[in-house]
C-alpha positions as CSV (number, residue, x, y, z in Angstrom):
1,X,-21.7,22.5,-19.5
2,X,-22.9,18.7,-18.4
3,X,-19.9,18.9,-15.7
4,X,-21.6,22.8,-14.4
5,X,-24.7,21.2,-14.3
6,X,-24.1,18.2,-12.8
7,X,-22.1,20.1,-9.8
8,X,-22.8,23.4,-10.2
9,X,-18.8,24.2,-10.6
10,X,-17.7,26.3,-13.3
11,X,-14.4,24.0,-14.1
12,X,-13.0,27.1,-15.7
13,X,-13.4,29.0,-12.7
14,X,-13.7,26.5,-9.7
15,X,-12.2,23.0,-10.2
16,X,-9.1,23.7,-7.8
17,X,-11.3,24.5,-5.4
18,X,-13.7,21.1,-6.1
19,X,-10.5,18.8,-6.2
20,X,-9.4,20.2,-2.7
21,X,-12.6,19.6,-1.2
22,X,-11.8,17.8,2.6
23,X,-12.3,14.0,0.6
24,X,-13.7,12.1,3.2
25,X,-16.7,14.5,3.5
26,X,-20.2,13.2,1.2
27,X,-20.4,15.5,-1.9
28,X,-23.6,17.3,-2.0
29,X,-23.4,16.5,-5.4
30,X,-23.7,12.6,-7.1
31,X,-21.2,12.7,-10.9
32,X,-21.0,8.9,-10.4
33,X,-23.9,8.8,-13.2
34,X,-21.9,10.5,-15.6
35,X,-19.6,7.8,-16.2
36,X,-20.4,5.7,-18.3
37,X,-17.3,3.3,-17.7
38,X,-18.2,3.0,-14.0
39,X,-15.5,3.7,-11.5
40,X,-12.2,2.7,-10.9
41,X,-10.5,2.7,-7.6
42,X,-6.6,3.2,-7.4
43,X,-4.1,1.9,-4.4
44,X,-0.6,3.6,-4.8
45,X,1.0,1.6,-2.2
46,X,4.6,2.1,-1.3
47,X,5.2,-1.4,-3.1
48,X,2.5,-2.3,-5.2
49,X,0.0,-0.5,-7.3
50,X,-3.7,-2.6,-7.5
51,X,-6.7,-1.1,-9.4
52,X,-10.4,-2.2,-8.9
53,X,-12.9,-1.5,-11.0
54,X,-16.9,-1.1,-11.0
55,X,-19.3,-0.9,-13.8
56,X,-21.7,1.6,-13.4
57,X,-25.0,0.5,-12.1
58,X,-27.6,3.5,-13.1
59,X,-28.6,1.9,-16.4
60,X,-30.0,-1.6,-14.3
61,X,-30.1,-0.4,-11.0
62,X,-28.5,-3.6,-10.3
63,X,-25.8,-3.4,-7.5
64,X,-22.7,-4.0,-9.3
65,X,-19.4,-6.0,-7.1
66,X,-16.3,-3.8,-7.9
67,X,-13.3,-7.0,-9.6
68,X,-9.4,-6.3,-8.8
69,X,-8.0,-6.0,-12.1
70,X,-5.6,-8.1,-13.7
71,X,-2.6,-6.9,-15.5
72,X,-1.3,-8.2,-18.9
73,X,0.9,-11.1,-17.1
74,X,-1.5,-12.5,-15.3
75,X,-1.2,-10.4,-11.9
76,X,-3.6,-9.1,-9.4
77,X,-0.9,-5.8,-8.5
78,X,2.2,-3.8,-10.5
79,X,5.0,-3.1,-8.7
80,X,4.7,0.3,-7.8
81,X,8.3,1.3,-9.4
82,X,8.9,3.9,-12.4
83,X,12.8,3.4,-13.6
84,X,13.3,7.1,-15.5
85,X,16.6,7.6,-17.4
86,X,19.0,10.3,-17.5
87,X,18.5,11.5,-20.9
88,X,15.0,12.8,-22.0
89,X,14.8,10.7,-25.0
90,X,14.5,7.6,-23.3
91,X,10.7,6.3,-22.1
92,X,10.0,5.3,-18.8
93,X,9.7,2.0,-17.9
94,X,7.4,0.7,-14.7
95,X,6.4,-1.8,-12.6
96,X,8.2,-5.3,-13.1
97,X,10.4,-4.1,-15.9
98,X,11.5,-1.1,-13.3
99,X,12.0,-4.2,-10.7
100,X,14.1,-5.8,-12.7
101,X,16.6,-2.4,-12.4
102,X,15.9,-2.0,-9.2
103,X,19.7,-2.1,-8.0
104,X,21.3,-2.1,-11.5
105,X,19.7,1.5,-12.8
106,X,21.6,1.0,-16.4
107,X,22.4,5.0,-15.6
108,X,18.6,5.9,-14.3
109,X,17.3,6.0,-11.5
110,X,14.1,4.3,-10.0
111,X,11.9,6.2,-8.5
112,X,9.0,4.9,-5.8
113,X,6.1,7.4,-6.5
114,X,4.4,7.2,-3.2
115,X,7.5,7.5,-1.4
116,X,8.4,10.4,-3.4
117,X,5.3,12.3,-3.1
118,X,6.1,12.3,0.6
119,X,8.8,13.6,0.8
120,X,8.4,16.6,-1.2
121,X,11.2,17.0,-2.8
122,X,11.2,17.5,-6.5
123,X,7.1,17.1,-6.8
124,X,7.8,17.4,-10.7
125,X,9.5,14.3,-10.9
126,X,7.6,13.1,-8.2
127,X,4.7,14.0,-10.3
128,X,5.5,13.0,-13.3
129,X,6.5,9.3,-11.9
130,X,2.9,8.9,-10.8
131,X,1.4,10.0,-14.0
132,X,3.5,7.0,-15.6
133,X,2.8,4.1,-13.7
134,X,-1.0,4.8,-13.2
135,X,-1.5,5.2,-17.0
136,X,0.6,2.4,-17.8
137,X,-1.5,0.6,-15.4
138,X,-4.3,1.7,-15.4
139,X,-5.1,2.3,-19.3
140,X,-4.1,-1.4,-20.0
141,X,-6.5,-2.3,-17.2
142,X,-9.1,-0.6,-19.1
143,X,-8.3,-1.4,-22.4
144,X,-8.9,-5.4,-21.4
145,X,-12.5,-4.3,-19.2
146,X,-14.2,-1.9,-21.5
147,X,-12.2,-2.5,-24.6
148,X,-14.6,-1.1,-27.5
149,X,-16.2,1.5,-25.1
150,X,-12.8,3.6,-24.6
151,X,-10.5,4.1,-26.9
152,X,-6.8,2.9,-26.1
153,X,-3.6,3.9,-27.6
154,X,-3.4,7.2,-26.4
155,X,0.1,8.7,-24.5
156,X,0.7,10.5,-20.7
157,X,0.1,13.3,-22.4
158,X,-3.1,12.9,-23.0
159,X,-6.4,12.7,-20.3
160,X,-6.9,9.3,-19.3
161,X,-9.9,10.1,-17.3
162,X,-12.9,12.2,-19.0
163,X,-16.6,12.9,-17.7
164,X,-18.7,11.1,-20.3
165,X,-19.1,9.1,-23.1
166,X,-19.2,11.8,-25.5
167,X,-15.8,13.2,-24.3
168,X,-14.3,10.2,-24.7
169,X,-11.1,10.6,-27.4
170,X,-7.9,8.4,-28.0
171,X,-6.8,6.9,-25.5
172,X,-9.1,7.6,-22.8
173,X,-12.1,6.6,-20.6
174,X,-15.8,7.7,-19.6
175,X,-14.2,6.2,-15.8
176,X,-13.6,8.2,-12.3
177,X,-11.0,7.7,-10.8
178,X,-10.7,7.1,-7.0
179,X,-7.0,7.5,-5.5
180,X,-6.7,6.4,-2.1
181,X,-4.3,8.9,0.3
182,X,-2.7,7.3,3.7
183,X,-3.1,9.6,6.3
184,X,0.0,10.9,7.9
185,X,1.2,14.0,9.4
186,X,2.2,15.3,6.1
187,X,-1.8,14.4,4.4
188,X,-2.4,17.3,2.8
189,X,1.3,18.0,1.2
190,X,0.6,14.5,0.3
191,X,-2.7,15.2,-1.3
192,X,-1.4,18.2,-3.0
193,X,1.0,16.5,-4.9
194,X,-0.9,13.7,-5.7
195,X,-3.6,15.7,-6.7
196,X,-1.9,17.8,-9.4
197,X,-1.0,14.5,-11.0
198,X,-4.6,13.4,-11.2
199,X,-5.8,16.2,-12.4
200,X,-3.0,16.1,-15.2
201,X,-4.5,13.0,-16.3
202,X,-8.5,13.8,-16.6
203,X,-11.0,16.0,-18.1
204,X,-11.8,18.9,-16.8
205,X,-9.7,18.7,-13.9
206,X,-11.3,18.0,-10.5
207,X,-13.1,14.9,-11.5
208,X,-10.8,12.3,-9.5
209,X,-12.3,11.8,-5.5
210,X,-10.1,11.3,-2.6
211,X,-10.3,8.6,0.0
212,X,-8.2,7.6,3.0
213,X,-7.4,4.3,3.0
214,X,-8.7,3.4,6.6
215,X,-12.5,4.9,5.5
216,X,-12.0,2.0,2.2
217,X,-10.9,-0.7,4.9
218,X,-13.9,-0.4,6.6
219,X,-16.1,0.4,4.1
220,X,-14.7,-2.9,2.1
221,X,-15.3,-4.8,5.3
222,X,-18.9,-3.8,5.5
223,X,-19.7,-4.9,2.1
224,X,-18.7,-8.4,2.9
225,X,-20.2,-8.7,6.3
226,X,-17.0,-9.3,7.8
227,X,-17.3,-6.5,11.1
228,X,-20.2,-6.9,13.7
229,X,-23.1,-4.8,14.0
230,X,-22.4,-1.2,15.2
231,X,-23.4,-0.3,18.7
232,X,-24.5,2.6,20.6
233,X,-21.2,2.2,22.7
234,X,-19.1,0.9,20.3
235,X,-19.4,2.1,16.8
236,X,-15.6,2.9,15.6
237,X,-13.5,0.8,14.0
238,X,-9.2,0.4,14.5
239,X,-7.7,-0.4,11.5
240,X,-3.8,-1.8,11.1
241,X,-2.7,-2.4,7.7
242,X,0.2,-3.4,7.7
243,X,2.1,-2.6,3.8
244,X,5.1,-3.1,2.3
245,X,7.1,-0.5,4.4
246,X,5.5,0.4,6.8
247,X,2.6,-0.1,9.5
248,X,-0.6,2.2,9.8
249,X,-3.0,2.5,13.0
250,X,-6.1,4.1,12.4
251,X,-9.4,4.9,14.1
252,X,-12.3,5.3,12.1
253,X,-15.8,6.9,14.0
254,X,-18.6,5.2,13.0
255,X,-19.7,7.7,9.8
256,X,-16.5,7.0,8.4
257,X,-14.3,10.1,9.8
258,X,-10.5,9.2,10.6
259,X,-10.1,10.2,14.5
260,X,-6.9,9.2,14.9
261,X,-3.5,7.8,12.9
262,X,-0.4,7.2,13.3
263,X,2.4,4.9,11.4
264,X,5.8,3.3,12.3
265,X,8.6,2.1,9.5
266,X,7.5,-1.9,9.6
267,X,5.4,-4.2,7.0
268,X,5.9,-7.3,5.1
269,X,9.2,-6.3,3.3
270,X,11.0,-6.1,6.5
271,X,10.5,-9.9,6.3
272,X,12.6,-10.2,2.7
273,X,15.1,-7.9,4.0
274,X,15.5,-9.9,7.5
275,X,16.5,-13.1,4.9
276,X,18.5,-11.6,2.6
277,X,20.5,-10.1,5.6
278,X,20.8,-13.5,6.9
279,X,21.8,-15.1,3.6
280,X,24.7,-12.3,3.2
281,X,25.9,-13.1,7.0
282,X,25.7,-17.1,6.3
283,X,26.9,-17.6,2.6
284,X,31.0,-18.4,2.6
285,X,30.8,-16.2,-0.5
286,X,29.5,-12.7,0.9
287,X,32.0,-13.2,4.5
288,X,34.0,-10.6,2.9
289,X,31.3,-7.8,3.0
290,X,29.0,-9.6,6.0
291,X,29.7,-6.3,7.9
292,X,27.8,-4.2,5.5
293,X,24.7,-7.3,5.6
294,X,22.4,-6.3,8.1
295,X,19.2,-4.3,9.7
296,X,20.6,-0.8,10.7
297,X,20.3,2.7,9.2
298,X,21.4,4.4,6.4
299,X,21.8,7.5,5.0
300,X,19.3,7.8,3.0
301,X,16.2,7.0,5.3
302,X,16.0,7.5,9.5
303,X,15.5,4.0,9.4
304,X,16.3,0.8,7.0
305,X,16.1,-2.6,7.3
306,X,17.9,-3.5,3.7
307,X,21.5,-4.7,3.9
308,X,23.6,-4.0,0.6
309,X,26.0,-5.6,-1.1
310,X,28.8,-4.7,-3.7
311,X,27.2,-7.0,-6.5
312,X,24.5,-5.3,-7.8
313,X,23.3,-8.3,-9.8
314,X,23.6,-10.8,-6.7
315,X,21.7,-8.4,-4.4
316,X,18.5,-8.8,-7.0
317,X,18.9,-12.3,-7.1
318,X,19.0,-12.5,-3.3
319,X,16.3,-10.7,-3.0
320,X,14.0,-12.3,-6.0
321,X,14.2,-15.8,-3.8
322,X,14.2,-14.0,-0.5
323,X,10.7,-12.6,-1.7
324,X,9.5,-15.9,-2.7
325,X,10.8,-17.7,0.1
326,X,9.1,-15.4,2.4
327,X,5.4,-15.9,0.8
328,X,6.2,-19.8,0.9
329,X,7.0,-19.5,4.7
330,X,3.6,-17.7,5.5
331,X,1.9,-21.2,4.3
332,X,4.7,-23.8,5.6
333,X,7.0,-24.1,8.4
334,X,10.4,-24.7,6.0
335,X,11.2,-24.1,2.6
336,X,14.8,-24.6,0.3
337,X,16.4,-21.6,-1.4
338,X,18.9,-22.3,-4.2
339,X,20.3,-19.5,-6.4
340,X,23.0,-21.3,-8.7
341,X,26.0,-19.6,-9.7
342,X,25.4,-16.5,-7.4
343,X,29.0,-15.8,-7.0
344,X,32.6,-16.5,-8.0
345,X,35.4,-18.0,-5.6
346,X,38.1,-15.1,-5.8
347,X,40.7,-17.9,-5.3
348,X,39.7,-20.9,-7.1
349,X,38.2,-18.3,-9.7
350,X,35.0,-21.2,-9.5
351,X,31.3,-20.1,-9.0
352,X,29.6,-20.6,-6.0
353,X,26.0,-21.7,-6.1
354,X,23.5,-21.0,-2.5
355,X,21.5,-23.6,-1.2
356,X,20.1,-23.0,2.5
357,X,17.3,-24.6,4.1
358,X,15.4,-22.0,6.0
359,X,13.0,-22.1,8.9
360,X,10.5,-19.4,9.5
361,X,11.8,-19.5,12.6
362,X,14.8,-18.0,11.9
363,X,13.1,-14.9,10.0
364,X,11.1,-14.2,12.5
365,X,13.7,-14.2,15.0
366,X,15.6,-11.9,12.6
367,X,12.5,-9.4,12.4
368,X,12.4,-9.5,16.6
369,X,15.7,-8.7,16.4
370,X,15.2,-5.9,14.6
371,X,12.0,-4.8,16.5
372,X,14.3,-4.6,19.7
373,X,17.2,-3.5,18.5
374,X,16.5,-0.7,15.8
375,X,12.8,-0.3,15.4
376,X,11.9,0.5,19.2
377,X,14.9,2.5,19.6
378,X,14.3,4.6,16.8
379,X,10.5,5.4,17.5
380,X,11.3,5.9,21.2
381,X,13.5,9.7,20.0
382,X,10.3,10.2,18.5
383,X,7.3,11.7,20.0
384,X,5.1,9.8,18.2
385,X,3.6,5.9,17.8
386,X,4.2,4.6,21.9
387,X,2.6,4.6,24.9
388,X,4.0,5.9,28.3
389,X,2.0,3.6,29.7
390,X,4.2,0.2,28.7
391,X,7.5,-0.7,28.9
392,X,9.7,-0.3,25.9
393,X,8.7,-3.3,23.7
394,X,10.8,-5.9,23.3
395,X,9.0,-8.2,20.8
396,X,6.4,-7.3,17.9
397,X,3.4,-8.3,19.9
398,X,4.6,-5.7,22.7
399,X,5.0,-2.9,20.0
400,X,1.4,-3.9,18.9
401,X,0.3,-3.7,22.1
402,X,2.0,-0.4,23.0
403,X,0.9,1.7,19.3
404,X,-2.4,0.5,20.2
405,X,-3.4,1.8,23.2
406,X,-1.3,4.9,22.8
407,X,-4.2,5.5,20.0
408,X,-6.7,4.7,22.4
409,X,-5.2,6.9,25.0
410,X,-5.3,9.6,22.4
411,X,-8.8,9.5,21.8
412,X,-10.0,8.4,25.2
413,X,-10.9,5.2,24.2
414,X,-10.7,1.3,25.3
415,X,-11.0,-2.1,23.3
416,X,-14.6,-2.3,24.6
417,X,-15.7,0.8,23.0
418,X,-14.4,-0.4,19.4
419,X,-16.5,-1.9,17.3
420,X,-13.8,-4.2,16.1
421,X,-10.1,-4.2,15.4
422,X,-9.4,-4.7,11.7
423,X,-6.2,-6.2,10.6
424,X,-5.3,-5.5,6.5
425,X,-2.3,-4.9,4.7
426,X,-0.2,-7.5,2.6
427,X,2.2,-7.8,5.5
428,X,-1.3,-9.3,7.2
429,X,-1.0,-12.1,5.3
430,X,2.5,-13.4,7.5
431,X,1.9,-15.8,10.0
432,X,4.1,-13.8,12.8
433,X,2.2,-10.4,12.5
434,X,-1.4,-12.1,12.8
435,X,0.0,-14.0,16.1
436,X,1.2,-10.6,17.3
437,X,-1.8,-8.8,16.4
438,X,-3.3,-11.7,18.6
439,X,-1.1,-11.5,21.5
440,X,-1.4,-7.8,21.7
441,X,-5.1,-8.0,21.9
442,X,-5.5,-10.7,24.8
443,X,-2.9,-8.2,26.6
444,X,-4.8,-5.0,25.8
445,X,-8.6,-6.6,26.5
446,X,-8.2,-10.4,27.4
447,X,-8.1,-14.0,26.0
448,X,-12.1,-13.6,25.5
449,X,-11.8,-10.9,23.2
450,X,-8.9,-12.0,20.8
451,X,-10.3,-15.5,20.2
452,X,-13.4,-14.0,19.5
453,X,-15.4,-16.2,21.8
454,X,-17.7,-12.9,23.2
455,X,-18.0,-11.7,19.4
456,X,-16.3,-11.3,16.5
457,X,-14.1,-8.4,17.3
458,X,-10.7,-9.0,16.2
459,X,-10.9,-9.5,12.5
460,X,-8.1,-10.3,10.4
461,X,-8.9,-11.0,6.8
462,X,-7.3,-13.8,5.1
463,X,-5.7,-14.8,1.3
464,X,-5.7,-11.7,-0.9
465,X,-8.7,-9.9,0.2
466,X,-6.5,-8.7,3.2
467,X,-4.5,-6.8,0.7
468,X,-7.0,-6.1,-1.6
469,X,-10.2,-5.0,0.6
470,X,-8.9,-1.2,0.6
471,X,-8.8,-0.5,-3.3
472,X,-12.4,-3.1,-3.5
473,X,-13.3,-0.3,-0.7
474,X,-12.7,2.6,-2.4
475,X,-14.1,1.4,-5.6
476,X,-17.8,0.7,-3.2
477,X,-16.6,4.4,-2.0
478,X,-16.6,6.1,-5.0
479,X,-19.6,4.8,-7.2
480,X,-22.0,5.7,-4.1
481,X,-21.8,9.0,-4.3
482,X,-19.3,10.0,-2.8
């Protein structure tokens, strides 16, 4: 009766029809007083998982900064992996334990819940893999912030999400959830799927909001004072994240409508599989299968950069230091990777231990390699992502330069009409897409405009707020009433 009230839904009768309400239109209707717990904001990324949360503000009209929570070990994101077994008896296991099975399943399988909610093709499993890691995730994230004030211990079975205090049960949370979508071509398959998981996880169903993750950029962005004022002429924003797999361009109007997006296979873990390709090629002990090392295709994707290997157990290890290696490289020139007893010496039956020196150089001529090579030739059979007004690139700064403007051709646009150019992502973070990103700008609107010497136009965030301003974003998003 409070939820009919508050939005004038019957949830027996119309909460389908609230939960696919177009999500990055204002609710007539404010329910962010109903939760007593606040909000909390939730990034599925195709890597990671990262919650933010906000305590609600209508008891001290006090305006409350949403916190990125921290998970029991310490981290500021989860893995976004759910490993499921092949009997029904045996519980799922997610994020860094999933990881750790990530090329030896022990008979599962693992299952990438974003991934698989795009693709549509078992949206049970798909489903049911998203349900696990967010309440994995997400209850032990509340348990530590609200502790006495929800009720932990419950199971997946159970709502996590509920619309007040007096609702509240084992195991669940007087909290709103606020799932942030990427927009695609395939957005509202997307959204469907995602959206019968969510509502499998509160009470009554319908209570979760949508937002795209380009409106929580900018909105993020504004709550820090990190974009310039908004202009008559130039009010909309272009954001590039650039994530785990891949690379979004979006154009966001200046009341927070999505004009125009597009996306191309690319992001940070391109880097980690550049290295461990190289190591395969360049360690005595892999020259045996250094045909099979490389950036090419697959069959399981139109396009992968991840090289395989025979030894399950030395591909994780490869690709455990080639991760770390890579986030050491974004703050230093040259770092050492040694992974002892990686391998055994079929002949002398001895083990063989890696130890390379590696230059960031070197990656990042791997990733231009496969820019040129794979990347560019793949998205030119496409119809989408390129202008016809530039060459084929040849370099990473040339694709930026070429997705870019065929966004601004799309929407009639130039650089001096955008308020600014917003560069966030985890792959932001790497030294060679921020030079790029650079590049491509002085090409697209001149040497003035990229060093920010007529205004602060280009902005590219630094540290973890680059990865973490979309889900602080959606958490301003959704306790505003929206």
């Amino acid at each position: 009766e409070k939820y009919k009230s508050a939005t004038g839904i019957d949830p027996e009768k119309g909460s389908n029809a609230a939960a696919n309400t177009k999500s990055n239109q204002t609710s007539s209707h404010d329910l962010s007083s109903h939760f007593t717990g606040g909000t909390l904001a939730i990034d599925l990324g195709t890597s990671t998982l990262k919650l933010s949360h906000r305590q609600s503000s209508h008891n001290n009209n006090k305006k409350v900064n949403p916190t990125v929570s921290v998970d029991r070990e310490g981290y500021r994101s989860t893995p976004a992996l759910v490993w499921i077994g092949e009997s029904n008896d045996e519980d799922a296991i997610v994020g860094r334990l999933a990881q750790a099975r990530s090329f030896d399943k022990k008979g599962g399988c693992i299952i990438q819940p974003r991934l698989a909610m795009e693709k549509n093709e078992n949206n049970e499993l798909a489903s049911k893999a998203t349900r696990d890691i967010i309440y994995n995730a997400a209850g032990n994230a509340l348990d530590q912030i609200l502790g006495g004030a929800g009720r932990g211990g419950g199971n997946s079975n159970e709502p996590l999400f509920v619309l007040d205090s007096t609702m509240v049960t084992k195991g669940s949370y007087s909290v709103r959830p606020i799932c942030l979508y990427p927009n695609h071509h395939d957005e509202n398959q997307y959204l469907a799927c995602y959206r019968d998981a969510i509502n499998k996880m509160t009470s009554p169903a319908g209570i979760a909001s949508f937002v795209a993750e380009p409106i929580a950029a900018v909105t993020g962005a504004e709550h820090y004072n990190l974009l310039p004022p908004k202009d008559a002429n130039a009010s909309s924003v272009l954001v590039i994240d650039v994530g785990g797999l891949s690379t979004s361009i979006s154009l966001v109007s200046g009341d927070k409508e999505v004009l125009h997006s597009s996306s191309f296979p690319f992001g940070g873990d391109t880097f980690i599989d550049a290295l461990v390709s190289h190591l395969i090629r360049n360690f005595d002990g892999f020259q045996h299968e250094a045909a099979h090392g490389g950036l090419s295709r697959d069959g399981n994707s139109p396009l992968s950069s991840k090289p395989t290997l025979s030894d399950a157990s030395a591909l994780q290890r490869l690709y455990e230091a080639s991760t770390h290696a890579i986030h050491e490289l974004s703050n230093k020139t040259r770092c050492d990777i040694n992974i002892p007893y990686l391998t055994m010496d079929l002949e002398t039956r001895q083990p063989k231990h890696l130890e390379f020196g590696m230059a960031r150089q070197v990656v990042e001529s791997e990733v231009q390699s496969f820019v040129s090579n794979s990347l560019v030739p793949h998205l030119e059979s496409g119809d989408i992502t390129l202008s016809p007004s530039f060459p084929p690139p040849t370099t990473l700064s040339a694709l930026f330069s070429s997705a870019i403007m065929s966004t601004l051709e799309k929407t009639a646009l130039t650089p001096f009409n955008l308020r600014a150019i917003l560069l966030v992502g985890g792959g932001a973070r790497i030294p060679l897409v921020r030079k790029s990103l650079k590049t491509a700008t002085a090409v697209l609107a001149g040497d003035a405009y990229a060093n920010n010497t007529d205004g602060k136009r280009l902005v590219m965030l630094e540290g973890e707020l680059s990865e973490e301003i979309n889900v602080i974003g959606a958490a301003l998003w959704g306790s505003e009433g929206n």
